[in-house]
N, C-alpha and C positions, 0 to 999 in steps of 0.2 A: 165372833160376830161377823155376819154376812157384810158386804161392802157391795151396793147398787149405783149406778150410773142411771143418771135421770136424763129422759131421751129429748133432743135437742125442743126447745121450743119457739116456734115462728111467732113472732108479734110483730104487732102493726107496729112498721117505722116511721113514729112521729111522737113528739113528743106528748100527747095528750095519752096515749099509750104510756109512755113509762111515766106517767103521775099516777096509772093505774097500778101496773106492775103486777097484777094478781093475778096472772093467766092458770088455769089449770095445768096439769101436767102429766106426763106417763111415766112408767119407770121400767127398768129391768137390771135383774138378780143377775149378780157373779160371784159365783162360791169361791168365798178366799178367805183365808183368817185374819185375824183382826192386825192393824196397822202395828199396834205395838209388840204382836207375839212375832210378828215378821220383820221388825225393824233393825239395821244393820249398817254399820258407818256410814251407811253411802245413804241411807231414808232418813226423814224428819219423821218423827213419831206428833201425832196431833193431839192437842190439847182439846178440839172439840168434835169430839164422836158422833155422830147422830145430826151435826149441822149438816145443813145443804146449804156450799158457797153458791151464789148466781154469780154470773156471770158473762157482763155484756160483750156480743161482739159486732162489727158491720154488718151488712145484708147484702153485700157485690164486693169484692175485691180478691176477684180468682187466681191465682190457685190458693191461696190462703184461710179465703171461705168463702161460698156457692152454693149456691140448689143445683144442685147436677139434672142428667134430663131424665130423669129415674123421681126428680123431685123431693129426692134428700137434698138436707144441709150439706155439704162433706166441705176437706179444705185440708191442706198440710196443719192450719191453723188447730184447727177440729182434732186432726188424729191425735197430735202432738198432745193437746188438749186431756183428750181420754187415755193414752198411753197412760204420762204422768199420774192421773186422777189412780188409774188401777196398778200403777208401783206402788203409788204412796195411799192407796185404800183411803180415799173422802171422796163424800158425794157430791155433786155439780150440780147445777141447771144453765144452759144457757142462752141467752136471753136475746134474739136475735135483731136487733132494735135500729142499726144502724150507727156510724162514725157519732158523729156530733149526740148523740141520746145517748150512746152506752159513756160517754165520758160526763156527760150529763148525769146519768143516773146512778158512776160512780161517789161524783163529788156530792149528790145528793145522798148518798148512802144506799139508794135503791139498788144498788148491784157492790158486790164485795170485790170485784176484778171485769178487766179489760183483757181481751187479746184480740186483737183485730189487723195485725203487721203495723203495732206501732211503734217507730223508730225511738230508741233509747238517747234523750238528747239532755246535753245539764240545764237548757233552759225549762223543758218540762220536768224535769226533778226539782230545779229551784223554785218550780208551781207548785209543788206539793208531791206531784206522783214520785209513789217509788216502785223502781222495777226488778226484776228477774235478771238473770246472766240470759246476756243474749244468745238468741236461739234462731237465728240467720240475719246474714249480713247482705243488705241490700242499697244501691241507692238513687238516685233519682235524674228523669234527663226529659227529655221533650220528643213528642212525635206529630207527624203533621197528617194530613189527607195525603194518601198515596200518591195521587198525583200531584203532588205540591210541588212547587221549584222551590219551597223556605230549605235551606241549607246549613244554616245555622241562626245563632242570635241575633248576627246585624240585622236580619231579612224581617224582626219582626216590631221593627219600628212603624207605630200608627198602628200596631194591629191591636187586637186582643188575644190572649190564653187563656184557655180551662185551667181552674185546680179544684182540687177539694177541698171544702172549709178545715182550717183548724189541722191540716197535715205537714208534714215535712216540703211535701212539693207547692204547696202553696209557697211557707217559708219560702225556699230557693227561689220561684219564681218574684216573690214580692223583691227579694233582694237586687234578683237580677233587671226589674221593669225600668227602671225611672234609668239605666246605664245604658238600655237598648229602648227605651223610650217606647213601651207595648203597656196598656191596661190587663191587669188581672180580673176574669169572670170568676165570679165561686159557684161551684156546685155541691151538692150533699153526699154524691156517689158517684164510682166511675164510669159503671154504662153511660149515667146520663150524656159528663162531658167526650164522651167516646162519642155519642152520635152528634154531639154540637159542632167536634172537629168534622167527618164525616159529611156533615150537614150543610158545614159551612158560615157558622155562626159566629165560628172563633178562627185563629188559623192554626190553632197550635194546643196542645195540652201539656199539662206537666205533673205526670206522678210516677210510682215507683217502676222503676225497670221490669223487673221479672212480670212484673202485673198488667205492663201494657204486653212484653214481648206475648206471657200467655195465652193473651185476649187473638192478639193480633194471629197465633198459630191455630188456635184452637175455635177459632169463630169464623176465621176470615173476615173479620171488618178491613175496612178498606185507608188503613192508618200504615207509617212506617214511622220508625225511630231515626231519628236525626242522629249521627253519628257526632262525637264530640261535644257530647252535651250532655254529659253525665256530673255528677259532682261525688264528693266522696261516699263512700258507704259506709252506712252506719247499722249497727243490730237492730233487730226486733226483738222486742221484748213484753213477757207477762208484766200487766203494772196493775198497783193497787191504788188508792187514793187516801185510804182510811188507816194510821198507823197499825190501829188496832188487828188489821189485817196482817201482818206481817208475817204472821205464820201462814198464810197462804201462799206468800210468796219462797219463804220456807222450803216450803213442800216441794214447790215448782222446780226450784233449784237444784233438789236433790231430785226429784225425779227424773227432771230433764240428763241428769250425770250420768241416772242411771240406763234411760233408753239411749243414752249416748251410747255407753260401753257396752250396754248387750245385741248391739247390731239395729234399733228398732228405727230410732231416728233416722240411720241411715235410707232404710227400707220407704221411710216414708216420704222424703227427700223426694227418691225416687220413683215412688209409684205417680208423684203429680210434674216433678222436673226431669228426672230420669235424668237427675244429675248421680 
């Protein structure tokens, strides 16, 4: 049996979209034999052939997933993503929706998985989600407008800080306000609060490291990272919401093992960190 990857699909990120969830689709053919004739200690063999998992992720959080200036999707997130899907031979869609909608449209069933660099933490497990063996370890710190004199956390009493709804660096920064005495703003993505600090709206932002240093290389926004303001690092990870799904995550597991040890993950690291 042939094995296709279904080609990324752009939807509107807002939640009136994923009550829709019915977008059309494209597809494209990879001649491979079937999951179970090629499965091998290291594969999950699938129990449902012919499904198409969805699945949501962000719409800005680079290098992990982006429209590039070519006007693709792309993202370590993404390759990782398709790597896995064509070790472990199952078809995909995925569902490009945004943070707060694709976690949305998990818990509502509308999507069968997330991957959007979400940090693997026991208090979202103890919500329901279950995740994947983490597949980068990342964590979180604050950066200001380039020309800032903020140097650290005392500096941002009276002020406010960007986050993004519902992530880790929200988390850290909610913990850290009311001790340095700063308001937390929410945003839905991180261009936005990248141009608030920039702007001048906020003095400060707070989300994952590699995702501001990337922005900050690769765009020239006019942002630096505050040295000392990191907290620990924790994995990304594939998560599902739906037990039912479990073999999804499954698949992931052993997939990810396997572009681990054939050189692929590496490669792919590299082609967006050139770590």
């Amino acid at each position: 049996m042939k094995k296709k990857f279904l080609a990324v699909l752009m939807s509107v990120a807002t939640m009136v979209a994923l009550v829709g969830c019915g977008e059309s689709s494209t597809s494209s053919e990879v001649d491979t034999s079937s999951p179970a004739e090629e499965a091998d200690a290291g594969e999950a063999v699938s129990d449902s052939e012919g499904k198409v998992w969805v699945i949501g992720t962000d719409t800005a959080f680079k290098p992990f997933e982006y429209t590039d200036d070519n006007g693709d999707f792309v993202g370590i997130d993404m390759d990782i993503l398709a790597a896995v899907a064509e070790d472990q031979g199952f078809e995909y869609e995925v569902k490009v929706l945004g943070w707060d909608a694709s976690i949305a449209a998990c818990q509502a069933g509308q999507a069968d998985g997330l991957i959007a660099g979400a940090s693997i933490t026991d208090e979202r497990k103890e919500s329901g989600w279950i995740f994947s063996d983490g597949y980068y370890d990342a964590n979180q710190s604050m950066a200001v407008e380039a020309s800032s004199d903020i140097d650290g956390f005392d500096d941002l009493s009276g002020k406010s800080v960007a986050v993004k709804t519902g992530s880790m660096s929200a988390t850290y920064a909610e913990e850290l306000s009311s001790e340095y005495g700063f308001t937390v703003t929410y945003f839905e993505d991180s261009p936005t609060m990248y141009q608030a600090v920039v702007g001048g709206q906020v003095a400060a932002v707070f989300d994952d490291t590699p995702i501001m240093a990337s922005n900050i290389k690769d765009t020239g926004i006019a942002m630096k990272l505050v040295d000392g303001t990191g907290n620990d690092p924790a994995a990304y990870g594939f998560a599902v919401f739906n037990p039912d799904n479990q073999e999804l995550v499954d698949m992931f597991n052993a997939g990810l093992k396997n572009i681990k040890a054939n050189g692929t993950y590496d490669e792919i690291i590299a082609k967006y960190l050139g770590e």
